[in-house]
C-alpha positions as CSV (number, residue, x, y, z in Angstrom):
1,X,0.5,-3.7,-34.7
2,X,-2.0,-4.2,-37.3
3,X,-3.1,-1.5,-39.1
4,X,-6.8,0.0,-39.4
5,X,-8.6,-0.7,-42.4
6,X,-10.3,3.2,-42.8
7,X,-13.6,1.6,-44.0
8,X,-14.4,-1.1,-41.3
9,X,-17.0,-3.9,-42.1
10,X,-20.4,-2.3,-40.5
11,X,-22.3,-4.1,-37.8
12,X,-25.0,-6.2,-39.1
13,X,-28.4,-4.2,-39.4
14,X,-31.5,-4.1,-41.0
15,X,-32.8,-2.4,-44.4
16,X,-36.3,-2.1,-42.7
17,X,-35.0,-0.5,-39.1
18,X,-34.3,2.9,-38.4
19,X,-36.2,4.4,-41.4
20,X,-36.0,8.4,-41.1
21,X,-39.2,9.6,-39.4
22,X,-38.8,13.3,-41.5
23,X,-38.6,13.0,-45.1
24,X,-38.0,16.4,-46.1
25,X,-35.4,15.5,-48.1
26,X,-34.3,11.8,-49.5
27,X,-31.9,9.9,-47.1
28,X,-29.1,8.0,-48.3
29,X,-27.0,5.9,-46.0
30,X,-23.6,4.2,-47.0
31,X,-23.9,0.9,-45.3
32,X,-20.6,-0.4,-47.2
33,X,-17.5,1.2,-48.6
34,X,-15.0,-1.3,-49.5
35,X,-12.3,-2.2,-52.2
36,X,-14.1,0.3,-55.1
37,X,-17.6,-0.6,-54.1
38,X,-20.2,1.3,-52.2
39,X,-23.6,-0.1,-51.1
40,X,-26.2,2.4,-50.3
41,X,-29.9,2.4,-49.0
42,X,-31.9,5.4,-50.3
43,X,-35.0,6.1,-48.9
44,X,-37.5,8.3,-50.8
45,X,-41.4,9.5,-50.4
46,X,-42.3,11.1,-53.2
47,X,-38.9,12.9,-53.8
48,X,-38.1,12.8,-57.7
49,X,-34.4,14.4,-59.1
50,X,-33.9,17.9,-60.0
51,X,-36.0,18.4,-63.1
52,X,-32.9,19.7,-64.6
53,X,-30.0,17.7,-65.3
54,X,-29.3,13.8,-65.2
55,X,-27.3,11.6,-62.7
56,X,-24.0,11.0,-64.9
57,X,-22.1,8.9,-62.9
58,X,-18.2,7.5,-63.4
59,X,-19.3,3.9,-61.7
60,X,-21.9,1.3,-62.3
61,X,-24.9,1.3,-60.4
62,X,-27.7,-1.8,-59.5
63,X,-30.0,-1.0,-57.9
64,X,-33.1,-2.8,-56.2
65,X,-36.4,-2.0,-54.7
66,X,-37.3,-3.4,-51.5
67,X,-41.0,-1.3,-50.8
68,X,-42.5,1.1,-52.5
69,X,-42.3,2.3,-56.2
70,X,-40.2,4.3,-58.3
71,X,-40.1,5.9,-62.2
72,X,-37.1,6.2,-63.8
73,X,-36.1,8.2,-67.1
74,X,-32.9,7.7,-69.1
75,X,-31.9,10.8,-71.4
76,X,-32.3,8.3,-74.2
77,X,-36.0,8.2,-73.7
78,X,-36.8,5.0,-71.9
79,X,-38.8,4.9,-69.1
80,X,-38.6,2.3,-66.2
81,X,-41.4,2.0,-63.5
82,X,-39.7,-0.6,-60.2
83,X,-41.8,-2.0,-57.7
84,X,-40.6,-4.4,-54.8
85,X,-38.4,-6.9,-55.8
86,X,-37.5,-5.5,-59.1
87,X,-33.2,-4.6,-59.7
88,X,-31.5,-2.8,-62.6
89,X,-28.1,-2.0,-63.7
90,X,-27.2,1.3,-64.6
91,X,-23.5,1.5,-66.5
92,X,-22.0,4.4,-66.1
93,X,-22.1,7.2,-67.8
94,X,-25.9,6.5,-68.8
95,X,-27.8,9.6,-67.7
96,X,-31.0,9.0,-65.7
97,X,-33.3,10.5,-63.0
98,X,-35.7,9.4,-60.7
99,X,-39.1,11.1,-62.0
100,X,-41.1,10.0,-59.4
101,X,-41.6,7.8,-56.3
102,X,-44.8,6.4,-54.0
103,X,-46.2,9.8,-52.2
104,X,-47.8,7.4,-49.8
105,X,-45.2,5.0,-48.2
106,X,-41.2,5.0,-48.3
107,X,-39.8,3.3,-51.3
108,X,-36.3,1.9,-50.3
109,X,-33.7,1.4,-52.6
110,X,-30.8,-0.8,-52.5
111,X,-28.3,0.6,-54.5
112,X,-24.5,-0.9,-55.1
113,X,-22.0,1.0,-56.7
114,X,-18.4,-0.2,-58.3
């Protein structure tokens, strides 16, 4: 008997399909978990982070914008405005926040985390 890996390879997809038709809140959506790295889609319409606080996170982070926009604001001051096609990495430990994102479409995010 061959044992069950607990996070299965996902059926292929599409980072277009299936977008959430209520966007009360952002969505994120796992769409790998494997050996110490997670790849996310986020999908945001003019949701920005708490305006407290800063994402501090124990892994790395790259992330990429497929549509829309999206500000964001390191606690060190800089500021970094990504449109489609435009990827950064984020090591950890480097506090940041989204402070803004396009009120008038979705902006998906690709984000991969390790």
């Amino acid at each position: 008997m061959t044992p069950t890996s607990p996070n299965p390879t996902p059926p292929d997809g599409n980072l277009f399909a299936d977008l959430p038709s209520d966007l009360g809140e952002e969505c994120f959506q796992t769409i790998l978990n494997k050996a110490g790295v997670r790849v996310e889609r986020i999908v945001s319409r003019g949701h920005t982070s708490p305006a407290e606080g800063w994402w501090d996170q124990t892994q790395h982070e790259w992330i990429l914008v497929l549509q829309g926009s999206g500000v964001l604001l390191f606690a060190d001051g800089r500021e970094i405005t990504l449109s489609p096609g435009d990827y950064l990495y984020i090591p950890a430990r480097d506090q940041h926040k989204v402070v803004a994102t396009d009120p008038d479409q979705e902006t998906i995010w690709l984000a991969v985390f390790w």
